[in-house]
C-alpha positions as CSV (number, residue, x, y, z in Angstrom):
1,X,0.0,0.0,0.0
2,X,3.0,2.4,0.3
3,X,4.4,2.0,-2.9
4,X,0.8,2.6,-4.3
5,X,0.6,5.7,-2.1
6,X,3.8,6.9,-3.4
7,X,3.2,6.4,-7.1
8,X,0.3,8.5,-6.4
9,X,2.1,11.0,-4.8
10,X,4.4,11.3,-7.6
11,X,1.2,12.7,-9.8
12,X,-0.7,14.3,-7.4
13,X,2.4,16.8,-6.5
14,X,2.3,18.6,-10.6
15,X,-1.1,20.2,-8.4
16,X,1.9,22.3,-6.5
17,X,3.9,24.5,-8.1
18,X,7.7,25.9,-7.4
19,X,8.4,29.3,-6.7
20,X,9.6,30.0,-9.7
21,X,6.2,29.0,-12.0
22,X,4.0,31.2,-9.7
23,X,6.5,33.9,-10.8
24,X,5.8,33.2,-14.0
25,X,2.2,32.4,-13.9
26,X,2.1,35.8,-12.1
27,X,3.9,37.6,-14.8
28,X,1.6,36.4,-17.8
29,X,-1.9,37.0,-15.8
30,X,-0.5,40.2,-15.1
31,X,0.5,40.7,-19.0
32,X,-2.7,39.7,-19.9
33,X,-4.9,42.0,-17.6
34,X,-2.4,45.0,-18.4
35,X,-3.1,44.4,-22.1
36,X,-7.1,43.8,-21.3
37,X,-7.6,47.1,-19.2
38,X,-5.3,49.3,-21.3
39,X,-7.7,48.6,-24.6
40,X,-10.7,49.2,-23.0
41,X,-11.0,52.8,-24.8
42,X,-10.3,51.3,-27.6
43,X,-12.1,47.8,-27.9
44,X,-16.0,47.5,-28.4
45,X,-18.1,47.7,-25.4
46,X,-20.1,44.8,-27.6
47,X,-18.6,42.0,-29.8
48,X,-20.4,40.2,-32.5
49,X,-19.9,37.0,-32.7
50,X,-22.1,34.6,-34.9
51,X,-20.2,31.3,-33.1
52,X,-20.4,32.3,-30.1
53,X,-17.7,30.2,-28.6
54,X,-18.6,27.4,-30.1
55,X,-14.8,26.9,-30.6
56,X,-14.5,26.0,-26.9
57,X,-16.3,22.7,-27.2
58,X,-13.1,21.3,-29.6
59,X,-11.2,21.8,-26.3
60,X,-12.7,19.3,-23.8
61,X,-11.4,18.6,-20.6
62,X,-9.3,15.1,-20.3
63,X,-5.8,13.9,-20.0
64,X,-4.7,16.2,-22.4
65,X,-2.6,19.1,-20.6
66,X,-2.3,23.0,-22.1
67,X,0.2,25.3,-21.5
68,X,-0.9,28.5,-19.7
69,X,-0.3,30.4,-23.0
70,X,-2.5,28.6,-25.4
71,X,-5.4,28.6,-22.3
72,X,-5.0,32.3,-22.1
73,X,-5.0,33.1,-26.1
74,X,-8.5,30.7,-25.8
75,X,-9.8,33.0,-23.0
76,X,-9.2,36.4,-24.5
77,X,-10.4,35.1,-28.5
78,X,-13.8,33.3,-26.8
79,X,-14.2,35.1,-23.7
80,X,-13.1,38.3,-23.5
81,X,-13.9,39.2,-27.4
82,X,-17.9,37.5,-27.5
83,X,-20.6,39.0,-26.3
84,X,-21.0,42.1,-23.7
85,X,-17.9,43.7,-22.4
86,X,-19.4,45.3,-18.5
87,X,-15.7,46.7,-18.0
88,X,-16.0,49.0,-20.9
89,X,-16.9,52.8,-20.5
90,X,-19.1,52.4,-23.2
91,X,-21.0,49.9,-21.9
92,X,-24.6,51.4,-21.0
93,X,-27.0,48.4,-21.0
94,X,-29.0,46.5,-18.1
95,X,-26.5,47.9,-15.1
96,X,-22.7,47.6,-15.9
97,X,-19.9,46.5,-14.0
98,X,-17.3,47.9,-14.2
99,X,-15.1,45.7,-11.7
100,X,-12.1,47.8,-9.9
101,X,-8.5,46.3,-10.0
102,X,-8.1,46.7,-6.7
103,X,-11.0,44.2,-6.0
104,X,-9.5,41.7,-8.3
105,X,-6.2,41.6,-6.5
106,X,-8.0,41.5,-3.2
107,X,-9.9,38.4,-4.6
108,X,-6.6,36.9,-5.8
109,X,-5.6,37.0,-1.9
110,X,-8.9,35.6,-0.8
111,X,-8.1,32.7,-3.2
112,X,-4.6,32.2,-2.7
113,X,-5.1,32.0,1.3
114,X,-8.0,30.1,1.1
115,X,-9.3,31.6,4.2
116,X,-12.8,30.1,4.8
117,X,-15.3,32.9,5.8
118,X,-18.8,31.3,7.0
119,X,-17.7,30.6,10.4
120,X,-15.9,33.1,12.9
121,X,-14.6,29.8,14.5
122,X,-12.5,28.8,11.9
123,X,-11.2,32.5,10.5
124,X,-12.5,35.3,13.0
125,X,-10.5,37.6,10.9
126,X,-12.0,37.1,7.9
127,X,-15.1,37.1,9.3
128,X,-14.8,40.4,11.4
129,X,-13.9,42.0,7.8
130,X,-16.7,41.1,6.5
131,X,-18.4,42.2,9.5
132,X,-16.9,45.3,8.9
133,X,-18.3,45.9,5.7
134,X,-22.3,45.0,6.2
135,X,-22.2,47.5,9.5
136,X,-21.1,50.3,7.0
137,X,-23.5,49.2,5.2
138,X,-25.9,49.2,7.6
139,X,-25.1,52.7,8.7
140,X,-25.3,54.0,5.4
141,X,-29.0,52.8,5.2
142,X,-29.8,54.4,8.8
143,X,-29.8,51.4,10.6
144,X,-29.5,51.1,14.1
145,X,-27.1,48.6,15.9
146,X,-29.5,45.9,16.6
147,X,-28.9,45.6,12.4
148,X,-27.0,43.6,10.8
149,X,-26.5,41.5,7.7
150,X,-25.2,38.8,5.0
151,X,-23.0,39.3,2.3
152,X,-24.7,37.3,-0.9
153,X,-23.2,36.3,-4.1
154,X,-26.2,39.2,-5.9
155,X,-29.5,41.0,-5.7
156,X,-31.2,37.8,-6.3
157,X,-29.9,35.2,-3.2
158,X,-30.2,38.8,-1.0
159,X,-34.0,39.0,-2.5
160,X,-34.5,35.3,-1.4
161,X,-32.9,35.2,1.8
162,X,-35.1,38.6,2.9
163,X,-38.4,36.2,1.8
164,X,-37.4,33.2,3.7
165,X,-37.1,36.0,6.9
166,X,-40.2,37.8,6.3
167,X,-41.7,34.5,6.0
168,X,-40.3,33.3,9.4
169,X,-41.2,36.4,10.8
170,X,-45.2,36.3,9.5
171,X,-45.1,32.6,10.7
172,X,-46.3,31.9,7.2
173,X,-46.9,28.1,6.9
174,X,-47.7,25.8,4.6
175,X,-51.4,25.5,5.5
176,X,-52.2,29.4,4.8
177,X,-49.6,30.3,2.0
178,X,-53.0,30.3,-0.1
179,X,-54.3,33.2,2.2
180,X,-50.7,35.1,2.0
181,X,-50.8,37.8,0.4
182,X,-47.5,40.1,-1.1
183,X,-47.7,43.9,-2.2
184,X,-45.4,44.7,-5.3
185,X,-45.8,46.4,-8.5
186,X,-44.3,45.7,-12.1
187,X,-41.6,47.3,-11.8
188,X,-40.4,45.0,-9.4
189,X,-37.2,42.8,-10.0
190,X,-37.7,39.5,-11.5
191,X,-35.9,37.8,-9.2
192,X,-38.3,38.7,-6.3
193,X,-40.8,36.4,-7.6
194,X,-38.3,33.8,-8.1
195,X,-37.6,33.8,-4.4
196,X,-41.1,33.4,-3.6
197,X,-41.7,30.4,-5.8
198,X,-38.0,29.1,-4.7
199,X,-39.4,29.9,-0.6
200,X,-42.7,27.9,-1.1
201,X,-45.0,30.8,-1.2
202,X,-45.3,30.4,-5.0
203,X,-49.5,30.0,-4.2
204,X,-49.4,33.2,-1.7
205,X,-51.7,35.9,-3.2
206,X,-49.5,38.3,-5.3
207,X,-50.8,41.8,-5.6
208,X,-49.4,44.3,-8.0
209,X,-50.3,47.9,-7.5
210,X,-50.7,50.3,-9.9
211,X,-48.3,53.3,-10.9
212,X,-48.5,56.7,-11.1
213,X,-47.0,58.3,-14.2
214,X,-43.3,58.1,-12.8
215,X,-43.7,54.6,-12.2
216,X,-44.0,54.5,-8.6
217,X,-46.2,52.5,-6.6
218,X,-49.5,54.5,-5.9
219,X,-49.8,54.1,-2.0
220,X,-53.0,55.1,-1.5
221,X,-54.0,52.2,-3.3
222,X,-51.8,50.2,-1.2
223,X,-53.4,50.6,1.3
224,X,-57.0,50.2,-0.4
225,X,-56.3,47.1,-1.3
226,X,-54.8,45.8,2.5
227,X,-57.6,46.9,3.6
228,X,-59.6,44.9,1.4
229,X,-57.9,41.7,1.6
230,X,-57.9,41.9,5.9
231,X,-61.8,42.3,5.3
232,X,-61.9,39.3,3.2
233,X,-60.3,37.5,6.3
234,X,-56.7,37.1,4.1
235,X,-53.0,37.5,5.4
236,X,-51.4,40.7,4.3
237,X,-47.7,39.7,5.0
238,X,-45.1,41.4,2.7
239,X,-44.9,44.6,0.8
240,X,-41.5,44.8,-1.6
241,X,-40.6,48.1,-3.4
242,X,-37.8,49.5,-5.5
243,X,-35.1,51.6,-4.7
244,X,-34.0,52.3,-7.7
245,X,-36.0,50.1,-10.3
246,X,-34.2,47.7,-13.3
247,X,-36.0,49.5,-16.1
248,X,-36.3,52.9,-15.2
249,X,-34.1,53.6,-12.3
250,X,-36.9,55.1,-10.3
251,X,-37.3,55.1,-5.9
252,X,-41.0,53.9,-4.9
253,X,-42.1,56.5,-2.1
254,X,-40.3,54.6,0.9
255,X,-41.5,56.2,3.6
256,X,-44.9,56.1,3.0
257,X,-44.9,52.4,2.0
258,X,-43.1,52.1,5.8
259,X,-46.1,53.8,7.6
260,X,-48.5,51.8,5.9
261,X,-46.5,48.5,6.6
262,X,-46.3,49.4,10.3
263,X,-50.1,50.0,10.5
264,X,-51.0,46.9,9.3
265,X,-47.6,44.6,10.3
266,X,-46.3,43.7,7.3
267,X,-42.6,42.7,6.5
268,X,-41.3,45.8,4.6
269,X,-38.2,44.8,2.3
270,X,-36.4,47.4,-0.2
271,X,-34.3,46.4,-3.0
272,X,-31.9,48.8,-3.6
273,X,-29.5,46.4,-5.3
274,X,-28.7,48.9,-8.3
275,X,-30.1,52.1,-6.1
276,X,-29.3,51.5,-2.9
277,X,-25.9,53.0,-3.4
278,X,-26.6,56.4,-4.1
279,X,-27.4,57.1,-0.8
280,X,-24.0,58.3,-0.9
281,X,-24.6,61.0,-3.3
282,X,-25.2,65.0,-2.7
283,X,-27.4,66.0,-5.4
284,X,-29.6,68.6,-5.7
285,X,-32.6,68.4,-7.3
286,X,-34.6,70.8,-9.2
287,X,-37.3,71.0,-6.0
288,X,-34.6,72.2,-3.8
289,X,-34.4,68.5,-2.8
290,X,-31.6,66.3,-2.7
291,X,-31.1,62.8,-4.4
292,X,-30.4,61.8,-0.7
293,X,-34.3,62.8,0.3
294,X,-35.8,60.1,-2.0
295,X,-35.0,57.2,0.1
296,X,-36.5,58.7,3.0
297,X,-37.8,55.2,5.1
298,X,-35.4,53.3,4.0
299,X,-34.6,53.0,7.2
300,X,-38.2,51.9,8.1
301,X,-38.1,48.5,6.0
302,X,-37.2,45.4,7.9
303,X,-34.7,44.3,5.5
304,X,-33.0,46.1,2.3
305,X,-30.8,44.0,-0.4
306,X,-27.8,46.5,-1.8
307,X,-25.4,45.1,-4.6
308,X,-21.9,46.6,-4.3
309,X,-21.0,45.0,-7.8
310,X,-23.0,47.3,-9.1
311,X,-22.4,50.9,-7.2
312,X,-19.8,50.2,-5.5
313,X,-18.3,49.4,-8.8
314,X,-16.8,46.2,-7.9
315,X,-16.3,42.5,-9.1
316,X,-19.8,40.6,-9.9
317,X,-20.3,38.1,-7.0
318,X,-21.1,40.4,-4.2
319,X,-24.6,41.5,-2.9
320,X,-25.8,42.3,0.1
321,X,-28.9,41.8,2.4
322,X,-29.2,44.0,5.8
323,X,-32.0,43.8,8.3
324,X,-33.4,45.6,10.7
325,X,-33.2,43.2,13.9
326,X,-30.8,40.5,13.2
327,X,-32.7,37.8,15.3
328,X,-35.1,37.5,12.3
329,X,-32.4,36.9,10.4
330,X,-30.3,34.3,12.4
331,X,-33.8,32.6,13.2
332,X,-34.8,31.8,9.6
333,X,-31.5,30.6,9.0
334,X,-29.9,29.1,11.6
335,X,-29.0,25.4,12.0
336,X,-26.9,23.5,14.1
337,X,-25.1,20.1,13.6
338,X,-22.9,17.7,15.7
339,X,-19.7,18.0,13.8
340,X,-20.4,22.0,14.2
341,X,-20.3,22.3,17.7
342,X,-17.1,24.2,18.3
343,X,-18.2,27.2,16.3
344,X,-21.4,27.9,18.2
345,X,-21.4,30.5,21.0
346,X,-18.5,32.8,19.9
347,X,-18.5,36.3,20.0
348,X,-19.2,36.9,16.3
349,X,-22.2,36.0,14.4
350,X,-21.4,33.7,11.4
351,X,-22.4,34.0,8.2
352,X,-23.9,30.6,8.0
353,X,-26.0,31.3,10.9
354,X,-27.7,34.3,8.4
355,X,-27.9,32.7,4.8
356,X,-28.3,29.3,3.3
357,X,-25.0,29.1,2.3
358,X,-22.1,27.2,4.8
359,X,-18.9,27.3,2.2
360,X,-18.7,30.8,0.7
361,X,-15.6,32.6,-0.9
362,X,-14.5,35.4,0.9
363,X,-15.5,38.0,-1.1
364,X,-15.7,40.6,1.5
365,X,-12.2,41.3,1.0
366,X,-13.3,42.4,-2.1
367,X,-15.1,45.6,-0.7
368,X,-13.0,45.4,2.5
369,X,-9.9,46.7,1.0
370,X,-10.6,49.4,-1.5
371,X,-13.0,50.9,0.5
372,X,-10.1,51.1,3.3
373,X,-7.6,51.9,0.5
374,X,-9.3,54.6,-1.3
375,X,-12.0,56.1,1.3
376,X,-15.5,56.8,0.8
377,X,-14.8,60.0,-1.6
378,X,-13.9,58.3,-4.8
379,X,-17.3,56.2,-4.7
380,X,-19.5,59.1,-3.7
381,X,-18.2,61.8,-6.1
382,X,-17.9,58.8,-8.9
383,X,-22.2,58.3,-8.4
384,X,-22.3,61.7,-7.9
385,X,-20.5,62.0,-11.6
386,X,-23.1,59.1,-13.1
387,X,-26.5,61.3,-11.9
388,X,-25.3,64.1,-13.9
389,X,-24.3,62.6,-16.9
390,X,-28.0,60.9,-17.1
391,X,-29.1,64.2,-17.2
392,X,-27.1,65.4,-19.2
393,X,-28.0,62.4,-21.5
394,X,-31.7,62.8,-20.6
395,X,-31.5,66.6,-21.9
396,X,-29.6,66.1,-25.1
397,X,-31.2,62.9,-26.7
398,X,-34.3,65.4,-26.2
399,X,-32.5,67.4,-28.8
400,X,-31.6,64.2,-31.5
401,X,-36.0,64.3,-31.4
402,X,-35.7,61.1,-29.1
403,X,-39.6,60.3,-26.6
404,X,-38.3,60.2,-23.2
405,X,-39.6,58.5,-20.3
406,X,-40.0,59.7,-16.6
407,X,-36.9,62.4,-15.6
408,X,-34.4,59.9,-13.9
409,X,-33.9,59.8,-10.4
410,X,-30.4,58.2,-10.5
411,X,-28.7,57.2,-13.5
412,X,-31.1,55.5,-15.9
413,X,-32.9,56.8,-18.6
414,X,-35.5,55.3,-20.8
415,X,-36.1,56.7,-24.5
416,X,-37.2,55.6,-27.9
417,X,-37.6,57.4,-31.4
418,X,-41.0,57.6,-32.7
419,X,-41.1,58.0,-36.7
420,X,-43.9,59.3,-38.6
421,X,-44.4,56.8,-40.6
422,X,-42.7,53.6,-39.3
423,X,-43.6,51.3,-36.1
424,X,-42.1,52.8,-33.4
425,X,-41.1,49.3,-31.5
426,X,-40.3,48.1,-34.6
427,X,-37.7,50.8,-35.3
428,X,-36.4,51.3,-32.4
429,X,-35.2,47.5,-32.1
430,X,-33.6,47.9,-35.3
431,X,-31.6,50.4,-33.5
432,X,-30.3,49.3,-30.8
433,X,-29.3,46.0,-33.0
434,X,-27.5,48.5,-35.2
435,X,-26.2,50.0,-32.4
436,X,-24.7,46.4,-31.4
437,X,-23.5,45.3,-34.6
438,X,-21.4,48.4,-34.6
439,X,-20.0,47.1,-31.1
440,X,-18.5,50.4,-30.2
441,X,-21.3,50.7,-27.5
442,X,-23.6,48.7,-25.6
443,X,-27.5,49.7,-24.7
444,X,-30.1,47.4,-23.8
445,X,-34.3,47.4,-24.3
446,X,-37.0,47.3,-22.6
447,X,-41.1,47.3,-22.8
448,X,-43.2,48.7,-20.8
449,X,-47.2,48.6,-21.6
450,X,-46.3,47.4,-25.1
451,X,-43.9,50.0,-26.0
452,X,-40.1,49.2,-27.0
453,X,-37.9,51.7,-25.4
454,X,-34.3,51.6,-25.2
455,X,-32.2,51.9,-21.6
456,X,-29.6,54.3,-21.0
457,X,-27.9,53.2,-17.9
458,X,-24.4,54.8,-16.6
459,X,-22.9,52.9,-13.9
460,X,-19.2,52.1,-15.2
461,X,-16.7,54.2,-12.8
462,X,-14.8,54.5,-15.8
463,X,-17.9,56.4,-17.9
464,X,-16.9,60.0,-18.3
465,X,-18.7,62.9,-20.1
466,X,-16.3,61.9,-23.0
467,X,-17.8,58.2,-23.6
468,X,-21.9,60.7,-23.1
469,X,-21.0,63.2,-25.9
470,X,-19.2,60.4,-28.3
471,X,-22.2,58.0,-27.9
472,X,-24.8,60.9,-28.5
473,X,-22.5,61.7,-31.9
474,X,-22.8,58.5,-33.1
475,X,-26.5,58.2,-31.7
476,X,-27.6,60.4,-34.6
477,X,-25.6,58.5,-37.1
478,X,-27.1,55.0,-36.5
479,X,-30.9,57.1,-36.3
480,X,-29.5,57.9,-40.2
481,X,-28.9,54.5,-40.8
482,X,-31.8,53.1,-39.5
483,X,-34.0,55.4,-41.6
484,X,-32.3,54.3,-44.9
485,X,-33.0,51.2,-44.0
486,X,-36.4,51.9,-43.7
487,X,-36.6,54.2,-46.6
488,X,-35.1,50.8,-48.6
489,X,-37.6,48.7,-47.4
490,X,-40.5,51.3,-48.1
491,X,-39.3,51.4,-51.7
């Protein structure tokens, strides 16, 4: 059995390297990042690519080996140059990101140490950074200290684990999910009604409220319509609203959802994943308001989900969910086990004890260390930057003869061009794929009540007014296009 162990030894050492290959290895990912992030200005925000990778599957994995050359040349010819390119300053579609080096060498360290986060017990380091990071969080929201929270891989897991707590909280069980009832409107995320079919309550009554013009949740009618399900003997349980909605980037009015939820006890949850952020902007508005003002009661919800891979401008892979007393949180999701029994009473809680997850990358460092490195300034003047180019953008595309939609509240803008002749939806799709066959920029689309409009939405910490004004140029060149094009057709 020795010499059997040995033999295997022999092979299973080529897994550890010497010194002097990390060095190496070191220098070519370096290389090939250097050479990525220095043609960003340069390289299209979208690539077309009619194989879409499909060169990859002549490359399975087996006994075959590959040097880390030819591996890298296949990562930047069907990775890095297919599809949608978030890094790029030109990339304006669904919400970028933008990813900050620093992050990515702090996630390189997470990596290399292997330092395993979901229990204080086994790295209280670790886990006190991460820690860290959610209190700030929480203070930024207006949280007091019985708050705390859970740092998720994305909106969507933070959207989830805030269901599975309201539900705890409500005591909503399996026998009256049919009498449940949820308050949202349309412009809710997706992912929000995931997590209530992925928490059981996909038979739980789900209300969506109307709109005003802005798309904001009418709360008057809100409140109607509680009122009418508790006199129909139903459960009125959870209300969800938007702080900062995926289509149009607009704030439901938050503190009057609160003093309706804490009339009637519901579970208040915000997602602020994309919005949630700018509470770290100072921006006056034309009321003599400030950006600031519109998430007044935020503070009020019982549990709010932030993404800081999106405004915070970091790696994908981190989102956040905070709540307002972290017992609900530790009591939906808590769960003890023999083998555990070290790690339980220490002075920290652990992130297992608050999500569903038990082995989780460290990705706190990720936030950890730039935001020690750099301060808070560079973040808040860099949102600060992105609400003033929307308007700016907003203002101008007024100008090329673009429809707009509602005057953005943060930094997406909804608009479409309505020809006199032509069908709107129709041409304003063959835009935006003109706009991506061109690659040079990225948008996305969107319709709302049967109209096709197309997204502006400036995130990217690397989007300056210069990437606004070149866009808008060329904006006006593809609308010539397009109405060739049409003019061809016509004939």
């Amino acid at each position: 059995m020795k010499n059997k162990i040995h033999e295997l030894e022999k092979v299973a050492r080529l897994l550890e390297t010497s010194p002097e290959q990390r060095a190496d290895w070191a220098t070519q990912f370096a290389a090939h990042a250097e050479q990525f992030i220095s043609g960003l200005p340069t390289n299209p925000a979208y690539f077309y690519d009619s194989q879409e990778g499909k060169a990859l599957n002549e490359t399975p994995i087996g006994e075959q080996n590959q040097g880390l050359d030819t591996l890298l040349r296949t990562y930047r010819t069907h990775v890095e140059q297919t599809g949608i390119n978030p890094a790029s300053a030109k990339h304006f579609g669904y919400i970028p990101g933008g990813g900050i080096a620093l992050s990515a060498n702090a996630d390189y360290l997470a990596a290399i140490t292997n330092r395993y986060a979901g229990m204080y017990f086994a790295n209280p380091g670790a886990v006190r950074i991460e820690n860290q990071v959610i209190r700030w969080m929480c203070d930024l929201i207006g949280y007091g200290a019985q708050s705390f929270g859970n740092l998720t891989s994305g909106g969507s897991i933070a959207n989830l684990v805030a269901v599975i707590a309201a539900r705890e909280a409500k005591e909503i069980r399996s026998k009256i999910v049919d009498q449940s009832v949820v308050y949202l409107t349309r412009q809710v995320h997706h992912c929000v009604l995931k997590a209530l079919r992925i928490a059981g309550l996909q038979e739980c009554i789900v209300r969506k409220i109307p709109m005003d013009a802005n798309f904001r949740m009418k709360t008057e009618l809100l409140e109607q319509q509680i009122k009418s399900d508790l006199s129909m003997g139903l459960r009125p349980f959870l209300a969800v609203a938007s702080a900062g909605s995926t289509d149009v980037g607009v704030v439901d009015p938050l503190e009057a959802i609160a003093t309706i939820c804490e009339a009637y006890q519901l579970w208040f949850h915000v997602d602020g994943a994309y919005g949630g952020a700018f509470l770290l902007a100072d921006v006056p508005q034309a009321d003599g308001s400030n950006v600031k003002d519109l998430f007044k009661g935020i503070a009020r919800a019982d549990s709010v989900t932030l993404d800081p891979h999106k405004g915070f401008f970091l790696p994908y892979g981190l989102g956040a969910i905070l709540v307002k007393d972290i017992n609900t949180l530790y009591h939906a999701h808590h769960q003890s086990a023999n083998y555990l029994q070290d790690a339980e009473g220490l002075q920290e809680y652990s992130p297992s004890d608050l999500s569903p997850e038990l082995t989780k990358h460290f990705r706190g460092l990720r936030m950890w260390m730039p935001l020690q490195h750099y301060g808070v300034a560079p973040f808040k003047a860099a949102l600060e930057e992105k609400v003033y180019l929307t308007r700016y953008f907003f203002k101008k595309v007024q100008a090329l003869g673009f429809e707009v939609g509602p005057y953005p509240d943060l930094s997406i803008a909804i608009y479409r061009f309505v020809p006199k002749s032509a069908d709107a939806n129709d041409f304003n799709e063959k835009l935006v794929r003109h706009i991506w066959k061109d690659g040079r920029f990225f948008v996305s689309s969107t319709s709302i009540s049967g109209n096709y409009w197309i997204r502006m939405c400036i995130l990217s910490f690397r989007t300056h007014l210069k990437e606004i004004d070149d866009f808008l140029s060329l904006l006006e060149q593809y609308l010539s296009a397009v109405y060739e094009e049409a003019e061809a057709v016509a004939v």
